[in-house]
C-alpha positions in Angstrom: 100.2 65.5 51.6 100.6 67.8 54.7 97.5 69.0 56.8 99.6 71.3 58.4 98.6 74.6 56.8 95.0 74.0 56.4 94.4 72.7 59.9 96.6 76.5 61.3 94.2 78.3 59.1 91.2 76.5 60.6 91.4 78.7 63.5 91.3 82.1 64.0 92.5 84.0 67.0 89.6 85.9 69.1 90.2 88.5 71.8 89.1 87.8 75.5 86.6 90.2 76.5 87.1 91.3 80.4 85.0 93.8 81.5 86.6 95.7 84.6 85.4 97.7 87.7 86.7 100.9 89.0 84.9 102.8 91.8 85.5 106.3 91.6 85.0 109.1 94.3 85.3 112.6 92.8 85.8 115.6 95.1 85.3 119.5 95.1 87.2 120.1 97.8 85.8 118.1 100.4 82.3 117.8 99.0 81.6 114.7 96.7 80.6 115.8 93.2 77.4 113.7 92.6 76.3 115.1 89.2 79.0 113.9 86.5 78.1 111.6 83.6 79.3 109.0 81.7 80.5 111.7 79.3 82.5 113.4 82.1 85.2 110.7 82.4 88.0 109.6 80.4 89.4 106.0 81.8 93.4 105.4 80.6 95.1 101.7 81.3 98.7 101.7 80.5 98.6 105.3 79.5 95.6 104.4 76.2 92.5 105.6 76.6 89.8 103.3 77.0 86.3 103.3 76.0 84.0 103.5 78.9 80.7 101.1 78.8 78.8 102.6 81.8 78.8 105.1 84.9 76.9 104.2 88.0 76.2 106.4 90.6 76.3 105.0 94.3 74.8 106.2 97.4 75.7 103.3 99.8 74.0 100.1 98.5 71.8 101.9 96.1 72.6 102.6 92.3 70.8 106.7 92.5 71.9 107.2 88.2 73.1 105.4 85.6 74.3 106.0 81.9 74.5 102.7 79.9 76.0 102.0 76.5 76.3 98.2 77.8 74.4 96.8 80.6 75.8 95.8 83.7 74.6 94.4 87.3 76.8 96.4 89.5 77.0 94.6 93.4 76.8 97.1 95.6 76.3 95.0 99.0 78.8 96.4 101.8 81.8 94.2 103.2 83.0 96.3 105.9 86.6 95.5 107.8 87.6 96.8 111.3 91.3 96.5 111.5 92.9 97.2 115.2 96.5 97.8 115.8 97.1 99.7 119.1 99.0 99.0 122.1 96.4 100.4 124.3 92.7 100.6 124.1 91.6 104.6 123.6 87.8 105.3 125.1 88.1 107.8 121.9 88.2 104.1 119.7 85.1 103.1 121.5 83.1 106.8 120.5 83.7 105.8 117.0 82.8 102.4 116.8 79.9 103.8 119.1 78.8 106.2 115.9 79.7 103.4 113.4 76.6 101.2 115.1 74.3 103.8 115.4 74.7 105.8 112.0 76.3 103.4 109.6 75.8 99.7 109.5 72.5 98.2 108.1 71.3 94.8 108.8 72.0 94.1 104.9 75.7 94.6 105.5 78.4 91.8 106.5 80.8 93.4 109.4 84.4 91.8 110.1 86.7 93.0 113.0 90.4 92.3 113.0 92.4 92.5 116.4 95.4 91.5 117.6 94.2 88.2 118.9 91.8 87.1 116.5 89.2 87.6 113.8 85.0 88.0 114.5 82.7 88.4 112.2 79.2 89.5 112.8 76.2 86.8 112.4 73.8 87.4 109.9 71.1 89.4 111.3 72.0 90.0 114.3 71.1 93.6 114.0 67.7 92.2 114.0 67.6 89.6 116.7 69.7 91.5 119.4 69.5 95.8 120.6 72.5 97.1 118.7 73.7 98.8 121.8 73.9 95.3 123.3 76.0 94.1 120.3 78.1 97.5 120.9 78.9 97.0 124.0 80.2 93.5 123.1 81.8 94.8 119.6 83.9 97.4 122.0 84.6 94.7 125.1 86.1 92.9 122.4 88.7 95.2 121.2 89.5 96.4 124.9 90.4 92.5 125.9 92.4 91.7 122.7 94.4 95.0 122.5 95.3 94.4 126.2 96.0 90.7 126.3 97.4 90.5 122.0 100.3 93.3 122.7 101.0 93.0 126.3 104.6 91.9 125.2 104.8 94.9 123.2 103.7 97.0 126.4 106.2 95.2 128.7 108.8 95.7 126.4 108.3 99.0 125.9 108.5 99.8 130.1 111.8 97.9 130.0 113.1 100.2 127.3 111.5 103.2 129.2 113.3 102.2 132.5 116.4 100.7 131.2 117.0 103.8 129.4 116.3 106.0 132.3 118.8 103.8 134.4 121.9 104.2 131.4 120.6 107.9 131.5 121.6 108.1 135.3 124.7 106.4 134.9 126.1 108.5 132.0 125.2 111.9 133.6 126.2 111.0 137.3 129.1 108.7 136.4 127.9 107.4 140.5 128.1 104.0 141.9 124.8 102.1 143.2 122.0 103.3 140.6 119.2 100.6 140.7 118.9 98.9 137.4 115.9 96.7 136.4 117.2 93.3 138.4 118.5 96.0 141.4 122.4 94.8 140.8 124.9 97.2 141.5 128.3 96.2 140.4 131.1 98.2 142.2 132.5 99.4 138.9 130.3 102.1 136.9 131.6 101.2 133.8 130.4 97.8 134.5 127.2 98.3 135.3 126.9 100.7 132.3 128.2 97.5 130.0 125.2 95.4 131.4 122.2 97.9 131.1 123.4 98.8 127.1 123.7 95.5 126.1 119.9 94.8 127.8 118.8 97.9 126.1 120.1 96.9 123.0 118.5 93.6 123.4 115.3 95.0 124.2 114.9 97.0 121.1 115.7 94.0 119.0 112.8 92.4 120.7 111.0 95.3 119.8 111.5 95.1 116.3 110.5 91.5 115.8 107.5 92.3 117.7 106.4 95.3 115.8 107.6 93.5 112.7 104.5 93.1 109.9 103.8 89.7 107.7 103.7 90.0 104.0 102.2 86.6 103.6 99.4 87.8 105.9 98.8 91.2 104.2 98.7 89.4 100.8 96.6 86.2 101.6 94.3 89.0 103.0 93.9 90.9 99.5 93.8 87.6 97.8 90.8 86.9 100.4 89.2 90.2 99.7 89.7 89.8 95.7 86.9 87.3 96.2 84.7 89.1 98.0 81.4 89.9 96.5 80.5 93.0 96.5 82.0 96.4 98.0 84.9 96.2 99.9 86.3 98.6 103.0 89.0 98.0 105.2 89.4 101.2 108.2 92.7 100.4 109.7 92.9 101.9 112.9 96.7 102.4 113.8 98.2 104.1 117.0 101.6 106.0 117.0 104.6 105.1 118.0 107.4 106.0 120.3 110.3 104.4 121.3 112.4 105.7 124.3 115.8 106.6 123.6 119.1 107.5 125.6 118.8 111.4 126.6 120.8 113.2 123.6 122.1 115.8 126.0 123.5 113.5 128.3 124.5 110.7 125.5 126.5 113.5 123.8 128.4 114.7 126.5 129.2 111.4 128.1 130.5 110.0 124.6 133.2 113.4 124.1 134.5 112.8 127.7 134.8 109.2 127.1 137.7 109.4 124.2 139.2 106.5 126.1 137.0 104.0 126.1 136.4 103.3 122.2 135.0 100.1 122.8 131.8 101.9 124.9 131.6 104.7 122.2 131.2 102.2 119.5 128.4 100.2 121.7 126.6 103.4 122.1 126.8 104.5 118.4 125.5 100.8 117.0 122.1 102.0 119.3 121.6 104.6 116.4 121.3 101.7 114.0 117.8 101.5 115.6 117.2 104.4 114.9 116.7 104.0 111.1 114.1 101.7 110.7 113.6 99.6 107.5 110.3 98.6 105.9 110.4 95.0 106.3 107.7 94.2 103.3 107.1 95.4 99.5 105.2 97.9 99.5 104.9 97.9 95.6 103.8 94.1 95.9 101.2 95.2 98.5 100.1 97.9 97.0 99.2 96.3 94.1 97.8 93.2 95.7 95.4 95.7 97.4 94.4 97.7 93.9 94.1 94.0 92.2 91.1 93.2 94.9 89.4 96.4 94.0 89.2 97.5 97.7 89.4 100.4 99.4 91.8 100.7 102.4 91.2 103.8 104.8 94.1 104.6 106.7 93.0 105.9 110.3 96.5 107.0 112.0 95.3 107.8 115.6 98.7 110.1 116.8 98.4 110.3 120.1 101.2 112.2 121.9 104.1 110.9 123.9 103.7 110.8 127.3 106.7 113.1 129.2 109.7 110.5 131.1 112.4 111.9 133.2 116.2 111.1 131.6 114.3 109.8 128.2 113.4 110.8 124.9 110.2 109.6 123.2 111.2 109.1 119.5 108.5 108.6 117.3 109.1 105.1 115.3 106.1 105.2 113.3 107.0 106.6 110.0 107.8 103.3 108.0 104.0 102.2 108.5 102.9 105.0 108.1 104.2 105.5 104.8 103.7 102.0 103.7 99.9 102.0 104.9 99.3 105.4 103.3 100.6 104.2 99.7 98.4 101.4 100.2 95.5 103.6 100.8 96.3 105.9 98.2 96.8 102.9 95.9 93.2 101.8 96.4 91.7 105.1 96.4 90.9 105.3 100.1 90.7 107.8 102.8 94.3 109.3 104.9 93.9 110.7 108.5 96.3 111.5 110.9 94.0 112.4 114.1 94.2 112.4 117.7 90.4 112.0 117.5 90.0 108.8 116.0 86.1 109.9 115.9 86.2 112.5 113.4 88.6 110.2 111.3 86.5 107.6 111.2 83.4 109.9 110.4 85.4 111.1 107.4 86.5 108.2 106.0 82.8 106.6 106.4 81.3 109.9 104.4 84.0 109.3 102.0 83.0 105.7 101.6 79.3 106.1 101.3 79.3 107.9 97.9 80.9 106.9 94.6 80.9 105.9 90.7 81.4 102.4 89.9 82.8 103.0 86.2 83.1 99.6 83.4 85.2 99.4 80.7 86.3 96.8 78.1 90.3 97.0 77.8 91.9 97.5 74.6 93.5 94.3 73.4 93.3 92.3 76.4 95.7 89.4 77.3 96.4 87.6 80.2 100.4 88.2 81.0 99.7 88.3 84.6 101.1 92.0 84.1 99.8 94.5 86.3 97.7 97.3 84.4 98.0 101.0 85.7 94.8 102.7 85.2 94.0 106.3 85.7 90.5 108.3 85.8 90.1 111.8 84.7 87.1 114.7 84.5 87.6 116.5 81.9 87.8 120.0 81.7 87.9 119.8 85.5 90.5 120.6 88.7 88.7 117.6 91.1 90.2 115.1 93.4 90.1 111.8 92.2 90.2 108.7 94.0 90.8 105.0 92.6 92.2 101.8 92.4 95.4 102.2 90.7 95.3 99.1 88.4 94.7 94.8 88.5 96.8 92.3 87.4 95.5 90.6 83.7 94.9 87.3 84.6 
């Protein structure tokens, strides 16, 4: 006689309960709206409309209202990430974290900064122990000696682009023997001499681009390390703009339709426009939802300082691939976008932005755990506001 049947019927398949966590900012314009309710919101995953279990509302580590049809212990404690990448130290940088210290940061809250060199965190209570302008001071000598000693090859490379393509400049509008170039060689032949500095040029913004070049391993161990994280969760990435100098148009242009001869030195100044068109060089839909999945909040702080005027060159900005990717990221976690040349006021704004939120909890619908990512979305109802949240999590 077979068991089989009886022993399948013995057990009966039960649904995994998750409970999920989505802060929520809600604005009017540019003033938070602080007086919704649980009965305010309507919570989709996958486009099905969930039923929502509670509404918290959060004015930095403190829960100021709740509505409850389920209990939960919401963990408010701050993480807060300071995320540096500039070729130069700005005074402006220094204001900010300056009103970051003195406005912002509590003893209660854990405070890591991210720099080209390395990473520091801040020992628990030293807000306590030591004067907090003393630990500024050292917070913002920090960020000056990394930025200067972690991208001085980015720096020098960028002066030998600057000058190399002031020298090719020279030679293509003077067609004249004996212009210095970076070594001071001066071949008798123009032409020559023209071969040499391109093919440095070109080897200098390939230099460039594996210097500027950004890790995908590094930006997704650091979600999975945030996904851990107890607690609330914001990352200000502080990002200068960038400019690449270029070949003089003008003169490029006119050289290359008096030069119908040489085929071979119109084709090696054509390949430079290849640099021109600058790829993305990680997923940004793997990031972006690496980022949503660790329920943090990524404030994009693009500091867009202007080029700085060079005879013979043009400074073409080269920023708008991180820009973009960094901004989807943000938007994907429901953080803050500025594009500033007063990193100050940026970084006030995002830090407003970040003090005040919902934390709303819901039970998915059938829950299972595909390892698919869920999209959610958060509405008001009846209401034109602007919503920022995380855009899903991956069922696990």
């Amino acid at each position: 006689m077979s068991h089989t049947g009886a022993a399948q019927q013995a057990f009966v398949k039960q649904s995994l309960v998750v409970n999920i966590e989505v802060p929520v900012r809600v604005f009017d314009g540019s003033t938070f709206v602080d007086d919704l309710t649980i009965k305010d919101f309507e919570i989709f995953e996958n486009g099905k409309l969930q039923k929502i279990e509670a509404v918290y509302l959060i004015n930095k580590r403190f829960i100021e209202r709740s509505n409850e049809k389920k209990r939960f212990n919401p963990q408010t404690s701050r993480n807060f990430f300071l995320f540096f990448e500039m070729a130069e130290y700005l005074p402006r940088v220094g204001t900010a974290i300056e009103y970051f210290m003195n406005n912002i940061i509590s003893p209660e809250d854990n405070l890591i900064i991210i720099t080209p060199l390395k990473t520091y965190q801040l020992k628990n209570k030293a807000l306590e122990i030591k004067p907090r302008k003393e630990i500024l001071d050292e917070i913002k000598g920090i960020i000056r000696k990394d930025t200067w000693q972690g991208n001085s090859e980015y720096r020098n490379t960028l002066d030998d682009i600057t000058k190399t393509a002031q020298s090719i400049s020279a030679l293509l509008s003077s067609g004249q023997e004996n212009i210095p170039t970076l070594d001071e060689i001066n071949p008798m032949d123009p032409d020559v001499l023209l071969d040499q500095n391109l093919i440095f040029y070109t080897g200098l913004l390939s230099r460039l681009e594996t210097l500027r070049k950004v890790d995908q391993m590094k930006l997704l161990d650091f979600a999975e390390y945030l996904k851990f994280k107890d607690g609330q969760k914001y990352v200000f990435m502080f990002y200068q703009r960038e400019f690449i100098p270029q070949i003089d148009q003008r003169i490029l242009s006119k050289y290359l339709s008096s030069r119908q001869d040489r085929p071979d030195m119109i084709m090696n100044i054509t390949h430079l426009n290849e640099f021109n068109r600058r790829n993305i060089s990680f997923d940004i839909k793997r990031v972006k939802q690496a980022y949503a999945d660790a329920s943090t909040s990524i404030h994009f702080l693009f500091i867009s300082k202007p080029a700085e005027y060079t005879s013979g060159v043009t400074m073409e900005e080269h920023s708008e691939d991180i820009f973009r990717a960094f901004r989807e990221m943000a938007e994907a976690t429901g953080g803050f976008i500025s594009s500033s040349y007063n990193p100050v006021s940026a970084f006030k704004e995002a830090l407003d932005a970040a003090e005040h939120y919902y934390l709303l909890y819901y039970s998915p619908k059938d829950y299972s755990e595909e390892g698919e990512f869920k999209n959610i979305e958060v509405r008001v109802k009846n209401k034109g506001f602007k919503i920022l949240h995380r855009t899903g999590y991956f069922a696990y």
